[in-house]
VOGU-3710 file (C-alpha; in Angstrom, 3 decimals, decimal comma):
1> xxxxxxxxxx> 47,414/-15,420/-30,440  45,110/-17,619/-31,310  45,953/-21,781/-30,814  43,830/-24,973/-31,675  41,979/-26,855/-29,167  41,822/-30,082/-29,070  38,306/-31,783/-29,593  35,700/-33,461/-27,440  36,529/-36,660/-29,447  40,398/-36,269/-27,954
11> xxxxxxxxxx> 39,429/-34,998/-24,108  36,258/-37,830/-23,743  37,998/-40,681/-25,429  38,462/-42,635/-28,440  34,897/-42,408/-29,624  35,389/-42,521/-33,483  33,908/-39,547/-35,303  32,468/-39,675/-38,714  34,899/-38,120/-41,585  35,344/-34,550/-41,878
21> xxxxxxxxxx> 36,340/-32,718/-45,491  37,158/-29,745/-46,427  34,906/-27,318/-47,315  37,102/-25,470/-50,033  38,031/-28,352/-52,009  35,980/-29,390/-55,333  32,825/-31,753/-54,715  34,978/-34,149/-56,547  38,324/-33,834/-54,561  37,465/-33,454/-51,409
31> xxxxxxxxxx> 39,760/-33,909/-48,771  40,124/-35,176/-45,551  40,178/-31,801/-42,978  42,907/-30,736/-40,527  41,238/-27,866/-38,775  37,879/-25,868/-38,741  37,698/-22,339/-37,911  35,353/-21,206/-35,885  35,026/-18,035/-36,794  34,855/-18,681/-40,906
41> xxxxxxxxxx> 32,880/-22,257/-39,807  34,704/-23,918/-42,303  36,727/-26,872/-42,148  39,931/-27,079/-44,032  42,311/-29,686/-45,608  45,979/-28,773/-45,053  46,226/-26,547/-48,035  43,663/-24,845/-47,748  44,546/-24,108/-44,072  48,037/-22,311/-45,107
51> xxxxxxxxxx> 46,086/-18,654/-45,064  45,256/-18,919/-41,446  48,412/-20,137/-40,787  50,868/-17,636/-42,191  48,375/-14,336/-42,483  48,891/-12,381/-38,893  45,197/-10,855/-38,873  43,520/-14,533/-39,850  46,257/-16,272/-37,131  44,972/-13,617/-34,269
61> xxxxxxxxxx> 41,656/-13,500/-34,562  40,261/-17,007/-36,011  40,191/-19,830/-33,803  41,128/-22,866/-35,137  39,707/-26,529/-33,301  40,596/-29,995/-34,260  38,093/-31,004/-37,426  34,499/-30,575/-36,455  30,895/-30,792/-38,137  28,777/-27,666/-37,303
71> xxxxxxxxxx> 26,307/-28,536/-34,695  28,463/-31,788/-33,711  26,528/-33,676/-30,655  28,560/-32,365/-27,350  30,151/-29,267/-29,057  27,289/-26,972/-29,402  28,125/-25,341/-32,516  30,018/-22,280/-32,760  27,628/-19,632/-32,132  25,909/-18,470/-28,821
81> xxxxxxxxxx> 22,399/-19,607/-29,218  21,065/-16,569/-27,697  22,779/-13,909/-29,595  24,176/-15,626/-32,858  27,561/-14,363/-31,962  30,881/-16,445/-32,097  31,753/-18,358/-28,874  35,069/-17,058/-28,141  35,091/-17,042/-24,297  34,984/-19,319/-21,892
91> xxxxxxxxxx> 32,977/-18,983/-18,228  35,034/-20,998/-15,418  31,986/-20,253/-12,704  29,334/-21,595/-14,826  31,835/-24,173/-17,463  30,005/-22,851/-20,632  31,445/-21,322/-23,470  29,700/-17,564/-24,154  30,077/-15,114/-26,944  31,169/-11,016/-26,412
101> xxxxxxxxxx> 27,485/-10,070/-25,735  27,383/-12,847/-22,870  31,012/-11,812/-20,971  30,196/-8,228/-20,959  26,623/-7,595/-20,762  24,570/-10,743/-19,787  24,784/-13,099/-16,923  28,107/-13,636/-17,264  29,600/-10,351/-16,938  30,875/-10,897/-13,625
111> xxxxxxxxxx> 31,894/-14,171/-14,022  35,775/-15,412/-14,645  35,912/-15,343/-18,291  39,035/-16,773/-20,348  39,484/-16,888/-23,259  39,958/-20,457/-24,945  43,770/-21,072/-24,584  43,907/-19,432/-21,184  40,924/-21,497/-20,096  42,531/-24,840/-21,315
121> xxxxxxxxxx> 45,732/-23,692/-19,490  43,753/-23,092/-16,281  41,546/-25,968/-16,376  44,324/-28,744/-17,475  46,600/-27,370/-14,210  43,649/-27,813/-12,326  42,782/-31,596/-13,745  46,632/-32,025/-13,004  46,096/-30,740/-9,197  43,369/-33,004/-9,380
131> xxxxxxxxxx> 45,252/-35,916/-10,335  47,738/-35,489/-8,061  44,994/-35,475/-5,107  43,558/-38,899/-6,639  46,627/-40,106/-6,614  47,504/-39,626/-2,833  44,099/-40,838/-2,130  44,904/-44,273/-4,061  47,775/-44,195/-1,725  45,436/-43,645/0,955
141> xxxxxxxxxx> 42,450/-45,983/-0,186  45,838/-48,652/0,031  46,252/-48,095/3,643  42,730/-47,995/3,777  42,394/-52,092/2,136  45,338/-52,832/4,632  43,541/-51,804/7,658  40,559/-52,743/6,761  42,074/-56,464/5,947  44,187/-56,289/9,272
151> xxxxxxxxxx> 41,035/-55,400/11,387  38,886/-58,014/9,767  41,647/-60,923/10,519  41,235/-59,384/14,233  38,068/-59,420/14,176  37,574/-62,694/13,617  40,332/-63,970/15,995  38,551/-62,791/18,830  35,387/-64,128/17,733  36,853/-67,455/16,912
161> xxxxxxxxxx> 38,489/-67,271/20,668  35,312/-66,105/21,972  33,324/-69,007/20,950  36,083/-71,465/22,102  36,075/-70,267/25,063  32,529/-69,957/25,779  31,960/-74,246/23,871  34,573/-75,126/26,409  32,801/-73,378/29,368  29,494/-74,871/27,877
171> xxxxxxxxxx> 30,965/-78,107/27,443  32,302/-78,623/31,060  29,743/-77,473/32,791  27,007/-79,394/30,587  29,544/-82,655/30,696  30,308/-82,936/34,277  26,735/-81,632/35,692  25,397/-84,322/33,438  27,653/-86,948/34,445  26,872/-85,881/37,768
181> xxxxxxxxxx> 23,496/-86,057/37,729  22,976/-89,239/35,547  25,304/-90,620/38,338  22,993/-89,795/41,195  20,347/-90,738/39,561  21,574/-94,065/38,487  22,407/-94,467/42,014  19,056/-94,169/43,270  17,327/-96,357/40,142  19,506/-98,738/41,035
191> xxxxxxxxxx> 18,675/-99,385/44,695  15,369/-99,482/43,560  15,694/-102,154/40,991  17,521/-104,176/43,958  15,085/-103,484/46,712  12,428/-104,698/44,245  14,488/-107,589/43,178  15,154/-108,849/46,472  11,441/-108,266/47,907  10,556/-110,667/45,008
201> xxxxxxxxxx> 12,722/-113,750/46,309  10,772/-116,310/47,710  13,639/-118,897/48,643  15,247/-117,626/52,465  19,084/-118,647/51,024  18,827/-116,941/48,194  16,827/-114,046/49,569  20,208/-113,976/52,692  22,732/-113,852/49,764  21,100/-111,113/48,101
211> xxxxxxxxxx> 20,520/-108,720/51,015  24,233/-107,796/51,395  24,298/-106,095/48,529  20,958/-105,093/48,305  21,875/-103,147/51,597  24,989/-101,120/49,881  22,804/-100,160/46,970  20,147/-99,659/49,370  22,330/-97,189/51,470  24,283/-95,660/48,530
221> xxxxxxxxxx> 20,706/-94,820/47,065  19,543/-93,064/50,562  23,044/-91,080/50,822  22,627/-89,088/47,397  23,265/-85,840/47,692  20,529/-84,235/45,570  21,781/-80,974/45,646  20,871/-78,991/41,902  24,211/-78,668/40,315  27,372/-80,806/41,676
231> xxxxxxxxxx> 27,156/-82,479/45,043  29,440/-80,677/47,413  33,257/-81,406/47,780  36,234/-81,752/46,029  35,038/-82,524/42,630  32,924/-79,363/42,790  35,404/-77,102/44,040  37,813/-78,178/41,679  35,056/-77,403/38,465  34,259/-74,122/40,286
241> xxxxxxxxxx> 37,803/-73,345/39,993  37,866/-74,635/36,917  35,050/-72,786/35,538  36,110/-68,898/37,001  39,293/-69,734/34,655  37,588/-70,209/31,634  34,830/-67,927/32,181  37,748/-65,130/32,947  38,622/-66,297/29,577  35,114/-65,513/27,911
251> xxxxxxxxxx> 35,187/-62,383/29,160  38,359/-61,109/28,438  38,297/-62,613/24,906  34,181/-60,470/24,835  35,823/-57,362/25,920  38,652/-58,258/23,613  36,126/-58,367/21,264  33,794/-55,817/21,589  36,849/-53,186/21,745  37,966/-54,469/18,472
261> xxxxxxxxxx> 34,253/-53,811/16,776  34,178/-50,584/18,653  37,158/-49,731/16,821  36,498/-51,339/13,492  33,284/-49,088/13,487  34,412/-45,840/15,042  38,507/-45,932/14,963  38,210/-42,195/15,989  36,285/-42,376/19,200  37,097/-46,237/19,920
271> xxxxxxxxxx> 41,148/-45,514/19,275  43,616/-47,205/21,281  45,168/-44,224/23,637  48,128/-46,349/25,599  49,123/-43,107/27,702  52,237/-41,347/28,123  55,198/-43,994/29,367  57,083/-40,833/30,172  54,666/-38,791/32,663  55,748/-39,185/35,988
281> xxxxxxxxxx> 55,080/-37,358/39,203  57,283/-34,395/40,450  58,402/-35,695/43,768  58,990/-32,133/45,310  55,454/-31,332/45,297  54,825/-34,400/48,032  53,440/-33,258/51,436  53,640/-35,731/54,572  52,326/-38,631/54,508  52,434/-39,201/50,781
291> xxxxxxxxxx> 55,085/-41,472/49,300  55,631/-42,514/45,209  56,408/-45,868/43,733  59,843/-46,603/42,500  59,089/-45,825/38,640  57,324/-42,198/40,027  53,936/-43,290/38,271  51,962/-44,093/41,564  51,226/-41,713/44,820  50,294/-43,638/47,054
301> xxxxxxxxxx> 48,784/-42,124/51,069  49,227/-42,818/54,626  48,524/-41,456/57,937  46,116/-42,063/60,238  43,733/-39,045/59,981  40,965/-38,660/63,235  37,007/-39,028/62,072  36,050/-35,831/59,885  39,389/-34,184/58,602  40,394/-34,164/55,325
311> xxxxxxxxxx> 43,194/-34,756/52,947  44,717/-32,987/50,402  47,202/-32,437/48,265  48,475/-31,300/45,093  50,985/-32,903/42,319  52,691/-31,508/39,194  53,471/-33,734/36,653  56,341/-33,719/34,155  58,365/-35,355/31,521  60,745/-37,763/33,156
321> xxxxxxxxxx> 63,048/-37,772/29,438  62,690/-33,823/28,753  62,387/-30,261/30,115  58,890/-29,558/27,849  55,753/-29,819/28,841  53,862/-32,491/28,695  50,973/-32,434/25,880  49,092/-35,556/26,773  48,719/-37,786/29,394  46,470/-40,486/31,354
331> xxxxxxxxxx> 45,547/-41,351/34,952  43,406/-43,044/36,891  42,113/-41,712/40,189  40,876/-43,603/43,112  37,396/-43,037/43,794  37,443/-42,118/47,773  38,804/-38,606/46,372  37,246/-35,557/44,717  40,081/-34,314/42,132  40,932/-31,529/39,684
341> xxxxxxxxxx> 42,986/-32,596/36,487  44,159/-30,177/34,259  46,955/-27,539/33,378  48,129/-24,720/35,376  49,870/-21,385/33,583  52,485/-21,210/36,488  53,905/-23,626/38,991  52,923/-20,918/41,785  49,135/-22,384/41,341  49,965/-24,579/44,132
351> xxxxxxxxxx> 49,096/-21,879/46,019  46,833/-19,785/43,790  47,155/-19,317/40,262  44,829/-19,864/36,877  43,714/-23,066/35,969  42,151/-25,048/32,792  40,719/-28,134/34,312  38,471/-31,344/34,778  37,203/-31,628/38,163  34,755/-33,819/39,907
361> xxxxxxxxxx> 33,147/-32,834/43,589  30,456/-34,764/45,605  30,538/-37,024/42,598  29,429/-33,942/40,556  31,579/-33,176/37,235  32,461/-29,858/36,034  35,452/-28,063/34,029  37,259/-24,880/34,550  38,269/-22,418/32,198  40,285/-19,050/33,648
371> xxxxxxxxxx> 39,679/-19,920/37,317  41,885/-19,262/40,479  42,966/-22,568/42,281  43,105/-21,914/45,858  44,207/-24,667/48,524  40,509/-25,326/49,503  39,417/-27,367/46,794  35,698/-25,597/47,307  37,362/-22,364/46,493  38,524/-22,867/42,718
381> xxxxxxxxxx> 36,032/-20,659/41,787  32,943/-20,967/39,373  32,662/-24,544/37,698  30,984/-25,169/34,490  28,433/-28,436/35,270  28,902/-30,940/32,503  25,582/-32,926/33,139  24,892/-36,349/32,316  28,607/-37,620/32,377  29,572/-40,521/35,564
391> xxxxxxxxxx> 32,797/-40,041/37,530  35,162/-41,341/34,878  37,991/-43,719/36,445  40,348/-43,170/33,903  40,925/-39,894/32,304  42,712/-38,671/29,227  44,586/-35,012/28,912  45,741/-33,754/25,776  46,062/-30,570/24,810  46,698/-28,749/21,276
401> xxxxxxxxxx> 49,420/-25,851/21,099  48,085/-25,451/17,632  44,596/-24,173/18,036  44,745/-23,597/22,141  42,629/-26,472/22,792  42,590/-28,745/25,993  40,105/-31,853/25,430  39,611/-34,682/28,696  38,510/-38,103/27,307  36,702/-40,783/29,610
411> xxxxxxxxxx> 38,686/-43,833/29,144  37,574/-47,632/29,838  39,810/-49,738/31,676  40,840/-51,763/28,612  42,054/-48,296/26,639  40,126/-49,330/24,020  37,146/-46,924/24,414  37,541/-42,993/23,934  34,925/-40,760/24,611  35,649/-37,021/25,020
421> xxxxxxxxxx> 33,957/-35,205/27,942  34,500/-32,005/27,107  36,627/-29,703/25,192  38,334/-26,397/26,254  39,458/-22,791/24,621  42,554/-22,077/26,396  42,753/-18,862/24,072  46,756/-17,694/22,810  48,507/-17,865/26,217  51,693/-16,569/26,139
431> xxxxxxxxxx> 52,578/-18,991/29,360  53,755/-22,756/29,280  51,163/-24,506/30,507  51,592/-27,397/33,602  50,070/-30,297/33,927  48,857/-30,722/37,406  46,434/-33,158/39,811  44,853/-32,030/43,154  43,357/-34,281/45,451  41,294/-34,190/48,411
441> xxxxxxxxxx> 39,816/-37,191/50,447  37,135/-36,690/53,234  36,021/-39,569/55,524  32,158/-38,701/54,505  33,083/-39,173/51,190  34,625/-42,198/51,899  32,417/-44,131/55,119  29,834/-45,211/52,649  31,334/-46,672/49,812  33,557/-48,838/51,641
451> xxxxxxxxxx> 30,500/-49,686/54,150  29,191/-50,544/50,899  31,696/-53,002/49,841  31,950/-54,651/53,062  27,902/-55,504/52,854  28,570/-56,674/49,096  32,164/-58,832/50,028  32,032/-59,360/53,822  33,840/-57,793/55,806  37,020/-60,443/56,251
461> xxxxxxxxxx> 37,378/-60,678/52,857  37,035/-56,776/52,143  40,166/-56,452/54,632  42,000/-58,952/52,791  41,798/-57,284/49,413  42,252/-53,691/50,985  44,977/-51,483/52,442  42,547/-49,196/54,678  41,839/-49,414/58,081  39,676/-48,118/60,841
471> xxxxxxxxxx> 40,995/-47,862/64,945  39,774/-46,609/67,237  38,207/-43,495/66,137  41,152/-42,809/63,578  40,900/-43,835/59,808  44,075/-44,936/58,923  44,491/-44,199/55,041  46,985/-46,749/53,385  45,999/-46,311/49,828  46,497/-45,264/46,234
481> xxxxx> 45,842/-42,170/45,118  45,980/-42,001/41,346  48,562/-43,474/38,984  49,520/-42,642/35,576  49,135/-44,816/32,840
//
């Protein structure tokens, strides 16, 4: 059956239509119309409507739509321009209304064709669906402002304690190298202006009282230390001091900074990742001369090991609040040891077993996807090169039970920078998946970046800041191995 449809004037807005009458009524009693048919394309008043109304064949097969002039601007008229045939279809690929000839023999005769009612029906549930997605992206747009507002008052924090910190570094050291200088330099002007004064005396007493103090300025003047910057001692320690304070400051409050553009730019990439509080390491899997901190988050090495042999070992790591897996975690490794980070299937791949990992070797990085892990760490089996990419020092896990993804981020010291290395297809295992770290530490690996840092430090103050050691022709290895943060 056949049901009006509302106009354009009622679906676009209240644009105000001119007057439409009834075609039926006398010239000189025309009234105001209620519908037009579009198949008679005649508008009607109420009475004259009744016979469409009440008659079955009229109500079935004549359209009726709100009051309408024929060839109205936006309505098209009521005949398909190509075939002079009423429009009593509608096309929901191409949004056009089309007559019989159109729907089954034209263009459109493949198309989803509705009739009028059915089409309204269709389209107003799908302006509803619509809705209702505008609606949770207001909601979302909200958030959106919030952030956005949140981010920008952060933003500018930093900044704002970024530039105090770096006038206040300006200011001291401009202030008291200044005052230092104009000191010295007043110093020496002013034996000068004595010397001269003096040299100008003709009467002997006065020239004898004069000298005395002539003398002091005299010496003072030759004992200026004219050193650039401050003159050594106490004062200049103390702004030295003074100064690696505030320019710790600066750069905390720049990093500070810069991590909060990063992420005000590129939340995605630059997002905060503070680790997993609950990873810690399985202390069954330690081997001898390995011992963990109290909280289980740092493994920590020691025995003395003679010139050339290597270390290894191999760590699981595990939820310390629950049985389940863990899906993401972070660590940091120290950088006198090659390591492979990843997941085993089984806990048997501490002695050989499939792997899905991160590894780096001879600072060389590389990932493995469906490889054995054998004790020798050369023998994992074929590593996929990931060129380009440094020795991160900080390294994200997580991995995705819902597509069978495992992903390893680089991560900066301050956790605010995120960048992912690269990204694995574990495939629909069947097994639970462990997360594991192996290890392996070889004095050639090691010699020349610590004879490094003793050229760069000294070597007195490189002992004082380390907990490795050589004697004799042992290396003894006090150090940590990789923590979890």
């Amino acid at each position: 059956m056949y049901k009006s449809i509302s106009s354009s004037s009622n679906q676009a807005g209240d644009r105000k239509q001119p007057a439409i009458f009834c075609d039926m009524c006398a010239e000189e009693d025309r009234r105001a119309a209620a519908k037009t048919c579009m198949k008679c394309e005649i508008s009607m008043c109420v009475e004259h409507l009744q016979p469409h109304l009440t008659t079955p064949v009229l109500l079935l097969s004549h359209p009726l739509t709100e009051p309408m002039a024929p060839g109205a601007e936006g309505l098209g008229g009521t005949r398909c321009p190509q075939h002079g045939k009423l429009l009593e279809y509608y096309c929901l690929d191409d949004l056009t209304s089309v007559c019989v000839s159109c729907a089954i023999e034209d263009q459109h005769r493949l198309h989803n064709m509705k009739t009028f009612p059915k089409a309204q029906a269709e389209l107003v549930e799908k302006i509803a669906e619509g809705e209702r997605a505008m609606a949770a992206k207001r909601k979302e747009s909200e958030e959106l402002g919030k952030w956005e507002q949140s981010k920008r008052e952060e933003v500018s924090q930093y900044s704002l304690r970024l530039i105090d910190a770096v006038t206040k570094l300006r200011d001291m050291t401009l202030n008291r190298v200044q005052s230092s200088v104009s000191a010295r330099m007043g110093c020496i002007a002013t034996g000068g202006s004595s010397i001269q004064a003096v040299m100008g005396e003709k009467d002997t007493f006065r020239f004898l009282q004069l000298y005395s103090q002539v003398n002091q300025d005299m010496e003072r003047a030759k004992a200026v230390d004219l050193r650039k910057g401050l003159e050594t001692g106490q004062e200049c320690d103390k702004l030295s001091q003074e100064l690696q304070e505030v320019g710790a400051e600066m750069m905390d409050q720049a990093t500070k900074l810069c991590g909060s553009v990063l992420m005000f730019v590129d939340p995605e990439n630059q997002r905060e990742t503070p680790g997993n509080a609950n990873a810690i390491f399985a202390p069954r899997t330690l081997v001898q001369g390995m011992s963990l901190s109290a909280d289980l988050r740092k493994a920590f090495y020691s025995q003395a090991q003679q010139s050339g042999t290597n270390n290894q070992c191999t760590l699981l790591i595990k939820d310390a609040n629950s049985t389940s897996p863990l899906h993401s975690w972070k660590i940091a490794v120290s950088e006198y040891y090659d390591w492979t980070i990843g997941f085993c299937e089984h806990e048997s791949t501490l002695a050989q077993g499939i792997v899905y990992a991160l590894c780096i070797k001879d600072d060389l990085l590389s990932y493995l996807k469906n490889n054995p892990l054998d004790n020798p760490i050369g023998a994992i089996g074929i590593p996929h090169q990931i060129p380009g990419v440094v020795r991160p020092k900080t390294v994200e896990v997580c991995w995705n039970p819902q597509d069978f993804s495992l992903s390893f981020f680089t991560c900066s010291s301050r956790h605010y920078q995120r960048r992912l290395i690269v990204s694995i297809d574990v495939g629909n295992s069947s097994s639970v998946l462990k997360p594991f770290v192996k290890l392996q530490s070889s004095l050639a690996l090691q010699q020349p970046k610590l004879q490094q840092q003793i050229n760069s430090v000294g070597l007195g103050q490189f002992w004082g800041q380390q907990n490795i050691g050589y004697h004799n022709n042992s290396f003894n290895v006090t150090s940590l191995l990789c923590e979890l943060l």
